[in-house]
C-alpha positions in Angstrom: 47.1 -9.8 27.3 45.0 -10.3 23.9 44.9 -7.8 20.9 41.5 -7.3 19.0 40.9 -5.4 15.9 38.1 -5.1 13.1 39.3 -5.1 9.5 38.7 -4.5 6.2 40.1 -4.2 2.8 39.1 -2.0 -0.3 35.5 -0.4 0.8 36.4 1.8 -2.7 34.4 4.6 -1.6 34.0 7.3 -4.5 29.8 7.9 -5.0 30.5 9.0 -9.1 32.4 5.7 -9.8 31.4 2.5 -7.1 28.6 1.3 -4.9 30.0 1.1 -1.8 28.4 3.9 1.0 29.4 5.4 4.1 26.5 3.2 5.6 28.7 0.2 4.5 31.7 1.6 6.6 29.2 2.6 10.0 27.9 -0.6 9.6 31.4 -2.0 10.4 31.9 0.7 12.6 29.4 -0.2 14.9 30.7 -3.9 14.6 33.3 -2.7 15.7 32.5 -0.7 19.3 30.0 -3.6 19.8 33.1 -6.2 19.8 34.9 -3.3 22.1 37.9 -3.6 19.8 40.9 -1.8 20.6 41.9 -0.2 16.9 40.1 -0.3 13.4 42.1 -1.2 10.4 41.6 -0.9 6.4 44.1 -3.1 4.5 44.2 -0.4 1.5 41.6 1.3 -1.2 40.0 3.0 1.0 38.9 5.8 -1.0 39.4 6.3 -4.5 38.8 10.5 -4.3 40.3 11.4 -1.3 40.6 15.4 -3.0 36.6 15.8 -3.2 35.3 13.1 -0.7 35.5 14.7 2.9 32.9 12.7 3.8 34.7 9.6 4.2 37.6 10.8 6.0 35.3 12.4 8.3 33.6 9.3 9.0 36.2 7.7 9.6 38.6 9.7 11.2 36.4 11.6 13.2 34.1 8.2 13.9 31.2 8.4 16.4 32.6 6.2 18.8 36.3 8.0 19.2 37.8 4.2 17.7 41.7 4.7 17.0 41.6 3.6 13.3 44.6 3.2 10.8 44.8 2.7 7.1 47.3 1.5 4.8 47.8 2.9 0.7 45.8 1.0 -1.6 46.5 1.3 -5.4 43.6 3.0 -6.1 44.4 5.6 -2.5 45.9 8.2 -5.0 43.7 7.8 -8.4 41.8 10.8 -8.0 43.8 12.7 -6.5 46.2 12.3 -9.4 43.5 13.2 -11.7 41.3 15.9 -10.5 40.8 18.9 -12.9 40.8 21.1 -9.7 43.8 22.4 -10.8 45.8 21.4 -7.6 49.5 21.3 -7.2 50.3 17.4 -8.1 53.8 17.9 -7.0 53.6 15.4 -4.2 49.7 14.1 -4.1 50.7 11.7 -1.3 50.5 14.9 1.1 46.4 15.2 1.1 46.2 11.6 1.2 49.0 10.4 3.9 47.8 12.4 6.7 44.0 11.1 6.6 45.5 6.9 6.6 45.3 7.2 10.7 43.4 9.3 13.9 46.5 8.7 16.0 50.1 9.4 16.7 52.3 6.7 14.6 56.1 6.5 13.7 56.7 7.1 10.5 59.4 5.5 8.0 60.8 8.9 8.1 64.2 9.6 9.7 62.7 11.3 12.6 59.5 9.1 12.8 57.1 12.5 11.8 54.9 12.1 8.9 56.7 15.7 7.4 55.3 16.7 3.8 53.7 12.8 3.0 55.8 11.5 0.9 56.4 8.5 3.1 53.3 6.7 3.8 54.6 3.7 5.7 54.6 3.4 9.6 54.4 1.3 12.7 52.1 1.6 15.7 51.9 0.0 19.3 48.7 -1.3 20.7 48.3 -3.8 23.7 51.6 -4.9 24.0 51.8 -5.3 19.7 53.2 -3.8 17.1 51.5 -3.0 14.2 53.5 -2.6 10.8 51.9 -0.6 8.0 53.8 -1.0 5.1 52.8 0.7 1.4 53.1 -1.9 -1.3 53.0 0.8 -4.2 56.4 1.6 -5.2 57.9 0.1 -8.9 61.7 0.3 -10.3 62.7 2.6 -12.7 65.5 1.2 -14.5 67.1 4.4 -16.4 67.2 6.6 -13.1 67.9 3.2 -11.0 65.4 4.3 -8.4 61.9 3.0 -6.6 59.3 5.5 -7.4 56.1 5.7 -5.7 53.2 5.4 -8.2 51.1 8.0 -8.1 48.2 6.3 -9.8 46.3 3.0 -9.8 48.9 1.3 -12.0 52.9 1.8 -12.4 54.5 4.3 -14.8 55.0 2.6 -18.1 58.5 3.2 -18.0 58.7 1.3 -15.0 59.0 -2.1 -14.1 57.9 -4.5 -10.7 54.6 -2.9 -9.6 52.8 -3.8 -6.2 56.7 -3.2 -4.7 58.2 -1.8 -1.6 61.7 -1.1 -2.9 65.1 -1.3 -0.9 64.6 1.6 1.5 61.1 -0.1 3.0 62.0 -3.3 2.8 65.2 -2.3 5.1 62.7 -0.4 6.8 60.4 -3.1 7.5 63.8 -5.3 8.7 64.8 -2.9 11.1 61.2 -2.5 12.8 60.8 -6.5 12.8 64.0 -6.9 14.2 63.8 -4.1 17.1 60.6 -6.4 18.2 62.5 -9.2 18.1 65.3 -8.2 20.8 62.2 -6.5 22.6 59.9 -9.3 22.8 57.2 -7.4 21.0 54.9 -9.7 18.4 54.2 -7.8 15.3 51.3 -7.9 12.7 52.4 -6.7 9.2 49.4 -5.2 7.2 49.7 -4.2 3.4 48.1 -3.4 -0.4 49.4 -6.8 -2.3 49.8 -10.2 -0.2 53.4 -12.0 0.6 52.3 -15.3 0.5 53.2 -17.8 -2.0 50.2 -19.2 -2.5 48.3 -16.1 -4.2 48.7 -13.0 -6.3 51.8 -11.7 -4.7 54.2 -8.3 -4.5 57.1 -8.2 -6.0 58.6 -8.7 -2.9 57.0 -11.4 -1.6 60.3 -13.6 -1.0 62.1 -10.7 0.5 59.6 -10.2 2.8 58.8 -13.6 3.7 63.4 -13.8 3.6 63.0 -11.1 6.4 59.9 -12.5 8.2 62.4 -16.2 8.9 65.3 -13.8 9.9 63.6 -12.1 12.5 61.5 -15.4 13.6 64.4 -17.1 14.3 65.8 -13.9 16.9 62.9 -14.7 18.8 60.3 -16.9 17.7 56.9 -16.0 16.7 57.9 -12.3 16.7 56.3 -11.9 13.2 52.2 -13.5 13.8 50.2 -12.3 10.7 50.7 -10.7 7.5 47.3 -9.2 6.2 46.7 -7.9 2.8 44.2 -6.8 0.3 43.9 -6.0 -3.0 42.9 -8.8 -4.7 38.9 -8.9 -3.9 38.9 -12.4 -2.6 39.1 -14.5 0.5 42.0 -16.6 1.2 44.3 -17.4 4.5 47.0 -19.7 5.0 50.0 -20.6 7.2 53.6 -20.8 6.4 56.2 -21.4 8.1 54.3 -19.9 11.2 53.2 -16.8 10.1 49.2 -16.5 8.8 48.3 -14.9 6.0 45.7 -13.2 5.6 43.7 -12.3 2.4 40.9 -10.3 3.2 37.9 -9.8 0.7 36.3 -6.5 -0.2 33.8 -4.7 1.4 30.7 -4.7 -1.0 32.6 -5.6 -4.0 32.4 -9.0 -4.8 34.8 -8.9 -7.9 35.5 -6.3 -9.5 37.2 -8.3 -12.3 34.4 -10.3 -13.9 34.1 -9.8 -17.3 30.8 -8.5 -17.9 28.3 -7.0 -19.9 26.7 -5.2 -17.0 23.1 -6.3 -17.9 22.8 -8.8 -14.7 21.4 -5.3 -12.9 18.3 -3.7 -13.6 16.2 -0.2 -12.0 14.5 -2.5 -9.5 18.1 -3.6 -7.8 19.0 -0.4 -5.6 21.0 0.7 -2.8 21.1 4.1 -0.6 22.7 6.8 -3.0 23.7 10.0 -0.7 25.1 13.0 -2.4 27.2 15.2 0.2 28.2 19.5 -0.3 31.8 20.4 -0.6 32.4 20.0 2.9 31.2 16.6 3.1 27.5 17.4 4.4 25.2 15.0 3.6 22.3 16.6 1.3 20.6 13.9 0.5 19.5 10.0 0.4 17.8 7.6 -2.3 17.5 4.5 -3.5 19.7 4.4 -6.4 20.5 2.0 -9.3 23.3 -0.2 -9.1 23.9 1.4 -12.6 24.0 4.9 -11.4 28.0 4.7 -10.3 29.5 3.9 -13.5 31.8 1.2 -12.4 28.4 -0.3 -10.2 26.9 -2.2 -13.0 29.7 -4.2 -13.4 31.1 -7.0 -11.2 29.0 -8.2 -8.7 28.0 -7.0 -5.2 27.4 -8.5 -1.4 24.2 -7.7 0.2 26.0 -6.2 3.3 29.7 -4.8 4.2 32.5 -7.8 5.0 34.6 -7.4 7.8 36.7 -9.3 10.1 37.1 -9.2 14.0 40.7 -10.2 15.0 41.8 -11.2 18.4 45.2 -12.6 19.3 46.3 -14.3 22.2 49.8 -13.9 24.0 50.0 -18.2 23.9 50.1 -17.9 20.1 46.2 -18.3 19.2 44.4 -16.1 16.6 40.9 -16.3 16.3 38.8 -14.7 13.3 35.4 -13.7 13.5 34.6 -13.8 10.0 31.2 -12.7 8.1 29.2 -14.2 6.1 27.0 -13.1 3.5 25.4 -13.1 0.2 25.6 -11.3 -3.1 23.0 -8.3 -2.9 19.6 -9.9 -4.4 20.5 -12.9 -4.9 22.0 -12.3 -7.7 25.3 -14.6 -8.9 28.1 -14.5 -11.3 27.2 -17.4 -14.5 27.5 -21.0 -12.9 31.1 -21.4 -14.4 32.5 -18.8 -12.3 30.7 -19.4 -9.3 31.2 -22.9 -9.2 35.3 -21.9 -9.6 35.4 -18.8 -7.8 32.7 -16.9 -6.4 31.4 -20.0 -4.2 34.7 -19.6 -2.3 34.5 -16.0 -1.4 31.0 -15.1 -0.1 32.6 -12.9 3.0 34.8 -14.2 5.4 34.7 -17.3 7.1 35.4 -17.8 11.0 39.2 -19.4 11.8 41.2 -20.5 14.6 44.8 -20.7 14.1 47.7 -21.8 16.9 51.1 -20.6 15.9 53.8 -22.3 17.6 55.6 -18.9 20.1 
């Protein structure tokens, strides 16, 4: 039996702030029913505004097609939800933005499996004979109260140390759930915020995780298949120690960490603006500056939404059906960077990968 899933990582969907549209996300949506996939998946960043966007979680959630999809936390998942001057109770944020990461029934990191007020926004799920392990890579360590906090913002508290984290309890968490699939016979996919590979930007607990990956491999092999991540805005995969890893790009945004003067956009380069009520009505559409979103004339944009069709095989075989594209008008980062960079992440390129099960 074969497993086969779209994803994508950081579509960054907040209409004040970035370019990205809910056109970009239907376009993958209807990717996706075309390539009769069994789930959706977003690897993180998601939405930046989940307390004034219903729009997107509508979309998503409540999808045309009736697609089971699943998210994961991004760092940017709790930005402005943390920040709204709605004058909402911030006592636990991760309660309006935990329950909108998935359209089905999942087990939850909690004692009891139930998603209860939030506050634990990790979780597994079972799909064609797979098991799918959503882990949330934004917890850091603070030292005075010897705890792992979840940050409730884009970056760590300042008083705390190793961001992009998963802390003790997940990372037993994750051991157990690997290591149930193992005695089971049940391959896993592991998808996160910040990668685990050692070959990239990394989590903090990138060895642990890779420590428990071997551990559970060697109970049965080929129990753990792919690790898939985000977060970094670029496109990189590679295999170790029989495991792929995954580093899918953005959606729309090329880079969002180019330095730049934001002068590479003018009035002429566009893309469909839609402005939406309070309950997420659409009210409507124009062709609007790049420079319009505040963050949009900065960085550097694809001409159409990057996703990735996943399908793995029971003998071991993963194929990716990448995407290719280029940046929106033609329009590239200075020859320096794109020669070092930017040439090397233009979508997502097809692969075929045999791990060894």
């Amino acid at each position: 039996m074969s497993l086969k899933f779209l994803l994508f990582a950081d579509l960054h969907y907040q209409p004040a702030a970035y370019a990205s549209t809910l056109g970009n996300l239907e376009t993958m949506l209807d990717r996706a029913a075309e390539n009769r996939v069994d789930f959706v998946m977003h690897a993180g960043d998601f939405c930046n505004d989940y307390a004034t966007c219903p729009q997107a979680t509508k979309a998503y959630l409540q999808n045309k097609y009736g697609l089971p999809v699943y998210g994961v936390y991004g760092n940017h998942e709790l930005e402005w939800v943390t920040h709204d001057r709605q004058g909402l109770d911030h006592s636990n944020p991760m309660e309006r933005v935990s329950p909108y990461l998935t359209n089905r029934e999942v087990v939850w990191g909690t004692a009891d499996g139930k998603i209860g007020n939030g506050s634990i926004g990790y979780y597994y799920f079972e799909a064609q004979g797979y098991r799918v392990v959503c882990v949330d890579t934004n917890y850091s360590y603070n030292e005075e109260r010897d705890e792992w906090m979840h940050n409730m913002d884009y970056f760590r508290p300042p008083e705390n140390v190793h961001g992009d984290a998963l802390g003790t309890r997940q990372l037993h968490w994750l051991e157990e759930v690997l290591t149930d699939a193992a005695h089971k016979g049940i391959p896993c996919i592991v998808v996160g915020h910040a990668g685990f590979c050692e070959h990239w930007n990394k989590s903090y607990d990138h060895t642990a995780v890779r420590e428990i990956y071997a551990r559970v491999n060697a109970i049965k092999k080929g129990t753990v298949r792919m690790s898939i991540n985000g977060h970094y805005h670029t496109q990189r995969m590679a295999v170790c120690d029989n495991v792929l890893f995954w580093d899918a790009n953005a959606v729309i945004h090329a880079n969002m960490y180019i330095s730049t003067d934001g002068d590479h956009y003018t009035e002429e380069h566009t893309f469909e603006y839609v402005e939406y009520d309070a309950e997420g009505n659409a009210v409507k559409s124009y062709q609007a500056p790049y420079s319009k979103p505040y963050r949009g004339r900065f960085g550097y944009h694809f001409s159409e939404p990057v996703s990735v069709i996943v399908t793995l095989e029971d003998d071991g075989r993963i194929h990716i059906e990448g995407k290719q594209v280029d940046f929106a008008y033609g329009i590239r980062p200075e020859p320096k960077y794109w020669e070092e960079v930017a040439g090397k992440m233009l979508g997502a390129p097809d692969a075929d990968v045999k791990l060894d099960v």
